[in-house]
N, C-alpha and C positions, 0 to 999 in steps of 0.2 A: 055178589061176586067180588072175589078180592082184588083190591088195587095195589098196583104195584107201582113204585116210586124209583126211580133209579139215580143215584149223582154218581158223578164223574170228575177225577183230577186227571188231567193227561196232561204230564210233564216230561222232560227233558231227560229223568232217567227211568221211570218207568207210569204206567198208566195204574190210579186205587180209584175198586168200581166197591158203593155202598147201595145195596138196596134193602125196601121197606116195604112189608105188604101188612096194606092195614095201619098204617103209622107205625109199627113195629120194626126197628133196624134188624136186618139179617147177618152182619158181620162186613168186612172187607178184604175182597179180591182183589190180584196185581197181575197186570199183565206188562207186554213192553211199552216201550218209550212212546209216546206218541205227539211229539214236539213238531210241530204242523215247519215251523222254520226250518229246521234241519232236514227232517224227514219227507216234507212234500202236503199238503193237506192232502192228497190222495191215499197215502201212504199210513197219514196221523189217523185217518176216518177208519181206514179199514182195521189197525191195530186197538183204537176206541172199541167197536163192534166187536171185536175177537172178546175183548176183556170182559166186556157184558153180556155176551154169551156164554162164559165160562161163569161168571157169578150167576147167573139166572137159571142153564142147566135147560137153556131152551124154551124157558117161560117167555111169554111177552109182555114188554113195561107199557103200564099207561102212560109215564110219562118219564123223558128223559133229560136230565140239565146238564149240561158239559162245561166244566171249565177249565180251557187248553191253552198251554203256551201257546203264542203266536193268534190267538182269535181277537186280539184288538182290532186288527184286521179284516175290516167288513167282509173283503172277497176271504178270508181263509174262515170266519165263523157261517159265510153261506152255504161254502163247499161244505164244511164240515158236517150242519145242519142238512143239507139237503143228502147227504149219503146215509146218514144215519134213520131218516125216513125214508127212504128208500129198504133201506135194511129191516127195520122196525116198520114196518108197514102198520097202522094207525094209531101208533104215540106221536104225543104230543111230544118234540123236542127242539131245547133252548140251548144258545153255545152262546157264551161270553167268556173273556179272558180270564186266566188260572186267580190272577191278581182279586178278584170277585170274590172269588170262592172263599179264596184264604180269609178275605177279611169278615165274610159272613159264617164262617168255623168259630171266629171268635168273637163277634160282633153281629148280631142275625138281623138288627135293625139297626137303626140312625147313623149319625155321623162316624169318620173311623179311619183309621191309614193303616196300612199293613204297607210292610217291607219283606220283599222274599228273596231272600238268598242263596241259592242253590247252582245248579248247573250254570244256570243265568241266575239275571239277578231284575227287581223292577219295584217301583214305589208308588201305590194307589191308597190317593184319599179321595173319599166320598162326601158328599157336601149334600143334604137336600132333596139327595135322591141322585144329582151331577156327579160324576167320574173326573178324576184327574189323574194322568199317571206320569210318572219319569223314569226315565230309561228303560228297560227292557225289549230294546231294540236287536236283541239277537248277538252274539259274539262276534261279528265281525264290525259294530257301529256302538254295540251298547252297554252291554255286561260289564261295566267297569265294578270290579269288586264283588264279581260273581267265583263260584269254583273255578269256572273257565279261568278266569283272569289269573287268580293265584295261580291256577296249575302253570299258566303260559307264563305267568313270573319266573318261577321255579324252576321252570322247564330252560328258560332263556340263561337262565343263571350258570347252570352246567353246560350249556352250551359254548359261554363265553369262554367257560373255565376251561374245556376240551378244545377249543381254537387260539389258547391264551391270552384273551383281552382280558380277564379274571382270574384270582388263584385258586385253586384248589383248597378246601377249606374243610372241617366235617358236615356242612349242607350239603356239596355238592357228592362227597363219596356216600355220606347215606343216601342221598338220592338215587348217584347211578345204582346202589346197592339196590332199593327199590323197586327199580326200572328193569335190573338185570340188566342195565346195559355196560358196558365197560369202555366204551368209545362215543367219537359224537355221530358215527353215521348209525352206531347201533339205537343211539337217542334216536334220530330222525326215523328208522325202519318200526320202531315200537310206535312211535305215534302213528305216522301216516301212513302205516300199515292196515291199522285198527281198522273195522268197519264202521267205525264215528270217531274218528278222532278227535271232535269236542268234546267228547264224554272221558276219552281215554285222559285227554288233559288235567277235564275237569274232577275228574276220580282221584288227581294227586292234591285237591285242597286238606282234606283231612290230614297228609302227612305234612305239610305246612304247618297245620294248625298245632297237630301234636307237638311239630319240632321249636315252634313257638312256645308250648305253658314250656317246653323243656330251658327254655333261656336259651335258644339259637338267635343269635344277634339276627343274622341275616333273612331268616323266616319271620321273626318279628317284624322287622322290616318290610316285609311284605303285606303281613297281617295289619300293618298300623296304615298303608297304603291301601288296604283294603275297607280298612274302617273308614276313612273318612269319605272314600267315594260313596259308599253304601248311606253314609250320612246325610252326603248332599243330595242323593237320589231324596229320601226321607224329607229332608226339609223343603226342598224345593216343591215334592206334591202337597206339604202342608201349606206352604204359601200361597199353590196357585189355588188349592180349596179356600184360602181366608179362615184356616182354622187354628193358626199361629196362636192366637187369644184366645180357644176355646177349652175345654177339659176333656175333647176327642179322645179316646186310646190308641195309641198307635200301637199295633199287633208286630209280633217277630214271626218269620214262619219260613220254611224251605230249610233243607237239609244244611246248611253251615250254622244256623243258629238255633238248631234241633236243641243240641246239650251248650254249658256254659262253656266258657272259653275267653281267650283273650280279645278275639275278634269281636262275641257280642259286648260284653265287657267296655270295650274301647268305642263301639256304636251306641250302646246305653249311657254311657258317663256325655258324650257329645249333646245326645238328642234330652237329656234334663239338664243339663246348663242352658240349652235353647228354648224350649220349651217344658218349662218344671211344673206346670200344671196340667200336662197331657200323661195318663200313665201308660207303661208299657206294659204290653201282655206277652207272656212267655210260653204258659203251659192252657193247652186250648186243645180242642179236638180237628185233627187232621183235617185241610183240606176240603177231602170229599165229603167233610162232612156236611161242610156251606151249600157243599150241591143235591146233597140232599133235603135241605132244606128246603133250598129253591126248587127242588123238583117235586117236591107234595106240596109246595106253593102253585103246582100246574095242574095238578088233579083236581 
């Protein structure tokens, strides 16, 4: 009888389901967001379920590995786990945080740090088989130097410039350009309109970034604000693993440091002046692909 394997990334802008029958990968499925923080663990579980449904077509997984934002969190990886067996009535299913996955996409054993920077943003190194992670505490404590953050930079910048504490510059008119907004309450109605307005935020870091290789003084600025927090996340989980001295890889992964750029650029050039015998990894297989590994690790 065929075994079926299923991984899982449930992120902050959408949820990728991979599954394998027989050790053989079947491709990758995307469903919505299933960001247990923003969304609700009740909310994150049932959107997980929908996306594994639609990859499977109805089949049932022997075993399922999830790695979701917000499951560092003992209560939000029990809810998680326990709804998805409920769902999947007799798979075997594991939830640990997204931060896992990523680093086991590019790193499937030993030591290893991975930094993801995306919606949010978070830094895990692995020591021994021990977890360490920094920041990723959510956008309202943690995400320093996440999409979130640039967008809410950018965002505040034309805001200043529409209530005059700032001037008007070409950041802020391509921005409202953008936005389509041409005022500042039309800014406020576009965001907090949205039905996620962290996402809607965090959807303006790519034109940050763009407006950044372009040589916008003032995106750069933001971007070089963005590096270094995303640095200290980095370095701080190498510390508290004791892997400062070792030849660990530290992994790049989540959607701002997908393609090259100033921001990775400026996060690279930091993390080998600190540690020049750790290398980084760039180009790796997604994600879900960590959770699929870990999930025919259950079969």
């Amino acid at each position: 009888m065929s075994r079926i394997a299923v991984g899982v990334d449930a992120g902050g802008s959408k949820t990728a389901v991979t599954y394998s029958v027989d050790g053989t990968c079947k491709g990758v499925w995307y469903g919505s967001a299933a960001n247990a923080t923003v969304r609700g663990a009740e909310r994150a579980s049932s959107a997980i379920a929908d996306a594994i449904e639609l990859a499977l077509e109805g089949a049932l997984p022997d075993a399922i590995f999830v790695g979701a934002a917000g499951a560092g969190r003992d209560s939000v990886a029990t809810t998680l786990r326990g709804a998805l067996e409920s769902r999947f009535e007799g798979s075997r299913v594991e939830v640990r945080d997204d931060a896992y996955i990523a680093l086991r996409a590019a790193v499937p054993e030993g030591d290893g740090t991975v930094l993801i920077a995306g919606t949010g943003a978070i830094a895990y190194a692995e020591k021994g088989g021990e977890g360490f992670r920094a920041g990723g505490y959510g956008y309202l404590f943690g995400d320093a130097g996440s999409g979130f953050a640039i967008g809410a930079a950018a965002i505040e910048r034309l805001l200043r410039a529409y209530d005059g504490r700032a001037s008007r510059d070409a950041f802020t008119e391509e921005l409202a350009r953008t936005l389509g907004a041409g005022s500042l309450q039309d800014t406020l109605q576009k965001v907090y309109a949205d039905s996620s307005p962290s996402r809607a935020v965090a959807d303006l870091a790519p034109f940050v970034l763009d407006l950044a290789a372009r040589g916008d003084r003032g995106a750069s600025k933001i971007v070089q604000q963005a590096a270094a927090a995303l640095s200290d996340l980095v370095k701080s989980a190498i510390k508290s693993a004791h892997l400062n001295d070792s030849c660990a890889p530290i992994v790049f992964s989540g959607g701002l440091l997908r393609a090259a750029s100033l921001l990775s650029y400026l996060i690279e050039t930091r993390l080998l002046n600190e540690f020049p015998a750790m290398p980084i990894l760039k180009e790796h297989p997604e994600p879900c692909a960590g959770a699929l590994y870990a999930a025919q690790g259950l079969l």
